[in-house]
C-alpha positions in Angstrom: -37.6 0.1 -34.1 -34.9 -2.5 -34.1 -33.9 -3.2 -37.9 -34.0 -7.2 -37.8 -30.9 -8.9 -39.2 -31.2 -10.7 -42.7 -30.7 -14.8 -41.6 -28.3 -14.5 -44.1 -25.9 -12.3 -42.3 -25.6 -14.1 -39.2 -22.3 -15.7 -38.6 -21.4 -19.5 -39.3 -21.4 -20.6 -35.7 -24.1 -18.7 -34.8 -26.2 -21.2 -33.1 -25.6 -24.5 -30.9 -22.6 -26.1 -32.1 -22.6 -29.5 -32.9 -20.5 -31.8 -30.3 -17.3 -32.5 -32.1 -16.5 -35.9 -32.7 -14.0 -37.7 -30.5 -11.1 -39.2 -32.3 -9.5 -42.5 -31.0 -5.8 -42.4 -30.3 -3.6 -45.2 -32.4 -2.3 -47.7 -31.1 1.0 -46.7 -31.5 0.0 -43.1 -29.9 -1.4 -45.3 -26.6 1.7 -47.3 -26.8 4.0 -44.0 -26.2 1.6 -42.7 -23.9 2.2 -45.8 -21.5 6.2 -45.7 -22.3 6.6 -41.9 -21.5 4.4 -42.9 -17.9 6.5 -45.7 -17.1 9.5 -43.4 -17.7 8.8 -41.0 -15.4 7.8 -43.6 -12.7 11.3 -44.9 -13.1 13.0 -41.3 -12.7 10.9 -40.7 -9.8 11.5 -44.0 -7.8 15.3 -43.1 -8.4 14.5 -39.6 -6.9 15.8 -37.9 -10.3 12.3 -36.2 -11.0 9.4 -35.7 -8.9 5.8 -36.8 -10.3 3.5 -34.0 -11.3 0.4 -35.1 -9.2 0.8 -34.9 -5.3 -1.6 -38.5 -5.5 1.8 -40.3 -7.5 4.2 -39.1 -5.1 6.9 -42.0 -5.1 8.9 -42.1 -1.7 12.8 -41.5 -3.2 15.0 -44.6 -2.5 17.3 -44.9 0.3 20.6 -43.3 -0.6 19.8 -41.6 -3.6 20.4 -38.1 -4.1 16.7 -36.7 -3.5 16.7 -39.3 -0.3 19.8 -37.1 1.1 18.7 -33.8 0.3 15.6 -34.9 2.7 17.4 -35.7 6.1 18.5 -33.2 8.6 21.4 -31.6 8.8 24.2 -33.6 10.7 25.0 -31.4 13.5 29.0 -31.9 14.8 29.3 -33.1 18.5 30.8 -29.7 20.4 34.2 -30.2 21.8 34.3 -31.0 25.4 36.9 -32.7 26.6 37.0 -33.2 30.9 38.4 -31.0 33.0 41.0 -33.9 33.9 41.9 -34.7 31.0 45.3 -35.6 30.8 45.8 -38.5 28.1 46.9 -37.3 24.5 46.1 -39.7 21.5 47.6 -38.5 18.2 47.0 -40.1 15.1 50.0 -39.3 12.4 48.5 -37.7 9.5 50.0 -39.3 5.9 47.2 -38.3 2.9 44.3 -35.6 2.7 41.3 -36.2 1.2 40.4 -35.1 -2.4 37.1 -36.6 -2.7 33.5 -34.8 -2.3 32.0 -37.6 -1.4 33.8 -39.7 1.2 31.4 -42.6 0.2 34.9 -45.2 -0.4 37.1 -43.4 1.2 38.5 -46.6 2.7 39.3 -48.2 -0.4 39.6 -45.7 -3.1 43.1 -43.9 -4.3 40.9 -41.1 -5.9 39.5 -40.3 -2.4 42.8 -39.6 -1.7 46.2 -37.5 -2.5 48.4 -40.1 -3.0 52.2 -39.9 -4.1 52.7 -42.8 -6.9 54.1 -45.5 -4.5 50.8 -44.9 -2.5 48.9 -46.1 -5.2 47.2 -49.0 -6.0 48.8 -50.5 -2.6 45.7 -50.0 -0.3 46.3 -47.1 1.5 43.5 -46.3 1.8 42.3 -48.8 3.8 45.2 -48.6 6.4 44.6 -44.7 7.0 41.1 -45.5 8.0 42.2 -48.1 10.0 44.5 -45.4 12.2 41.7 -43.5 12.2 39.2 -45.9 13.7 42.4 -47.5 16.5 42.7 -43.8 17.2 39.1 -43.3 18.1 38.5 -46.3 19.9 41.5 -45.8 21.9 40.1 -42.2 23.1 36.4 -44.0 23.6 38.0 -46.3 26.2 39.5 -43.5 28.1 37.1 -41.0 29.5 40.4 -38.4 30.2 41.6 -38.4 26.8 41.9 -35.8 24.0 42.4 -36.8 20.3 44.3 -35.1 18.1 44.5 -36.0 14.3 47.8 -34.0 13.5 49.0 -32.9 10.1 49.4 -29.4 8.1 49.4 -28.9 4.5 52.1 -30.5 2.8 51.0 -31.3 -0.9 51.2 -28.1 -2.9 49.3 -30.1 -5.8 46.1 -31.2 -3.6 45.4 -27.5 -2.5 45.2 -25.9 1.0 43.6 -29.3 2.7 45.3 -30.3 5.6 45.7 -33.8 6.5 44.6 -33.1 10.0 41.1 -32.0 9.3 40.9 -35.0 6.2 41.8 -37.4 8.7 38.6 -35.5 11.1 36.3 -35.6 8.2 37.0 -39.3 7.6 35.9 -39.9 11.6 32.7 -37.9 11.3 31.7 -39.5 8.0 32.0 -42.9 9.9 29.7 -41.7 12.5 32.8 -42.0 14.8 32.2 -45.8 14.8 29.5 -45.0 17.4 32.0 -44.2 20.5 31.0 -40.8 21.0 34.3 -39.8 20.7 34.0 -37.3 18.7 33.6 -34.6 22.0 36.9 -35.4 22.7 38.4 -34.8 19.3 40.2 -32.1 17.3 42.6 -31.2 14.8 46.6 -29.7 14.4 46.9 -28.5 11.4 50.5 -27.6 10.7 52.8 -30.3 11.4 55.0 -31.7 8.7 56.6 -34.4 10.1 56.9 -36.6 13.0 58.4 -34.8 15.4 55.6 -31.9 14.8 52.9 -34.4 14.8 53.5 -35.2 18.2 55.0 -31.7 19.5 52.3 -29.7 18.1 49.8 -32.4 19.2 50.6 -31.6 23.1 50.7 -28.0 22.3 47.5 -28.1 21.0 46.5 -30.3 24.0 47.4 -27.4 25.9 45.5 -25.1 24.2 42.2 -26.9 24.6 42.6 -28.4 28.0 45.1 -25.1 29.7 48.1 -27.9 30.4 50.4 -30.3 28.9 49.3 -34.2 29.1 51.0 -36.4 31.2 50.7 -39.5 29.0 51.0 -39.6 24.8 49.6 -42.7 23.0 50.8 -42.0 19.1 49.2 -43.9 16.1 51.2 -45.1 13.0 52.4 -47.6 11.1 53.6 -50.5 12.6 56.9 -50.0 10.7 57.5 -45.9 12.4 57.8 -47.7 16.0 61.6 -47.3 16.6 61.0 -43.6 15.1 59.0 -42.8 17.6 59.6 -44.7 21.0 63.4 -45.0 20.6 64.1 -41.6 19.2 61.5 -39.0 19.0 60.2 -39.3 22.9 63.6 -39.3 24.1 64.0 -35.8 22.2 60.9 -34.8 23.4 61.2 -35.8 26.7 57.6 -37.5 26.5 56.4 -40.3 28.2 55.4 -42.1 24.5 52.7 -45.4 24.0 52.7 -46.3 20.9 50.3 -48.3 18.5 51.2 -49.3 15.4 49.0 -50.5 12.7 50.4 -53.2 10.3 48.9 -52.6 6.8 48.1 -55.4 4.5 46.7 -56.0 0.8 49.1 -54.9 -1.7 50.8 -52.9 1.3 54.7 -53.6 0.0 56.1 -53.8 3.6 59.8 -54.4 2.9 60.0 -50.8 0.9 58.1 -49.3 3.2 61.1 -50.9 6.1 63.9 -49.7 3.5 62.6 -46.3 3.5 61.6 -46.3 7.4 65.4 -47.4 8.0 66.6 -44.3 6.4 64.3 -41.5 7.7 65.5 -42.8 11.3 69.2 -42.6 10.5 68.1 -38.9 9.6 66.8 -38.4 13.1 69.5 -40.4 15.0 72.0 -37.5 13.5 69.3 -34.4 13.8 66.5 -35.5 16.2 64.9 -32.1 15.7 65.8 -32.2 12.1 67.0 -28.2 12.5 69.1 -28.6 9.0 69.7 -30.9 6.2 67.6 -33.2 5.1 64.9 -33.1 7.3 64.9 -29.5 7.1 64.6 -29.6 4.0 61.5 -31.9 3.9 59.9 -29.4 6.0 60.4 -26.8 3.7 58.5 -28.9 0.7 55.9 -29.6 3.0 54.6 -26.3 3.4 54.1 -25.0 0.1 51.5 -22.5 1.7 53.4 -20.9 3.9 51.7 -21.9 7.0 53.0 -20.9 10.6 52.2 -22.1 13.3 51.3 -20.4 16.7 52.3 -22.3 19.3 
């Protein structure tokens, strides 16, 4: 027989237990409710959080950083230039590119490694223009190669060169829609103008298997002599050149001075073997770089 429990044993809550009653929030408790949801609508629509239900999903705004991580990876056009090909572009390689983000790279010094009479003198802008005349001209000629030519030459900005900043720059432009970018590469160990446009056609030779017949070269407007009057002649290369005039703060008449001198330099040693130009070399590869060619 089952011994019956006295009633006053039996637990508290034994039983049905009364519904509790249902406090109302404050007002100032509703008032950080709404604040704390209007906050986190914000963050999302900026595409800095993501909302917790899958109903509130906010579509991130174009350009922020959760817009970018969504699109596809950009995929680099493979090179290919024509079998009969036989026009080399070279762009002149002056700066390389410090930036992550090359978002302003046409108008910011801090995209850049600039010397201090580079700065605040919009550079920047007149490197992306040889970029872009160095593209277009390649666009308009099926049978040309571009080469953007330049090693590493500033110990300070690391082991960039300024030929594969000055590619970079192209491809983060989309290539200004020419589709040039199958016809473009880099030389990454020049370090001055003479190289730029030796190792340029050496490095046409290694992609196409021969040496180009014609050599467009783009540069300042002020590097014209330098080139057509005494580097082709020592080179023995049938040069074309285009020269880009900057403008803005660009202080032309220094930029003459200096020009003046460094051809007086290669009107006495157009190979620059010794002296002063040999010397520049030197400085210009503080990472001991050698080239192959």
């Amino acid at each position: 027989m089952v011994q019956r429990r006295a009633s006053h044993d039996l637990p508290l809550h034994f039983g049905e237990p009364a519904s509790p009653t249902r406090r109302r929030a404050s007002p100032s408790r509703r008032a950080l409710g709404w604040l704390v949801r209007a906050c986190i609508g914000a963050l999302a629509l900026k595409g800095l959080v993501t909302p917790l239900s899958e109903e509130a999903e906010v579509a991130p705004i174009r350009n922020s950083k959760r817009y970018k991580q969504t699109l596809p990876q950009r995929r680099s056009a493979a090179l290919a230039p024509r079998k009969d090909a036989d026009h080399l572009v070279v762009v002149a390689g002056h700066a390389v590119t410090m930036a992550e983000s090359l978002d302003g790279v046409d108008a910011l010094d801090s995209s850049w490694y600039l010397l201090d009479y580079q700065r605040r003198a919009d550079v920047p802008s007149a490197l992306v223009q040889h970029i872009e005349e160095g593209v277009r001209i390649t666009a308009r000629d099926p049978k040309s190669v571009l080469v953007f030519s330049g090693g590493q030459t500033r110990r300070d900005a690391g082991p960039r060169s300024e030929g594969q900043s000055y590619w970079h720059v192209a491809e983060h432009f989309d290539w200004w829609g020419t589709g040039a970018g199958a016809r473009a590469t880099t030389e990454e160990f020049a370090r001055d103008s003479l190289e730029n446009v030796l190792f340029a056609a050496c490095r046409f030779q290694e992609v196409v298997g021969r040496y180009p017949k014609r050599v467009t070269v783009v540069s300042y407007d002020f590097k014209r002599r330098r080139f057509v009057e005494l580097l082709g002649p020592a080179l023995h290369l049938p040069l074309e050149f285009v020269g880009v005039a900057p403008g803005g703060r660009f202080d032309a008449q220094a930029a003459a001075r200096g020009e003046a001198k460094a051809a007086e330099a290669f009107e006495r040693d157009p190979y620059g073997c010794e002296g002063e130009l040999a010397s520049k070399r030197t400085a210009r590869n503080p990472f001991r770089r050698r080239e192959g060619y």
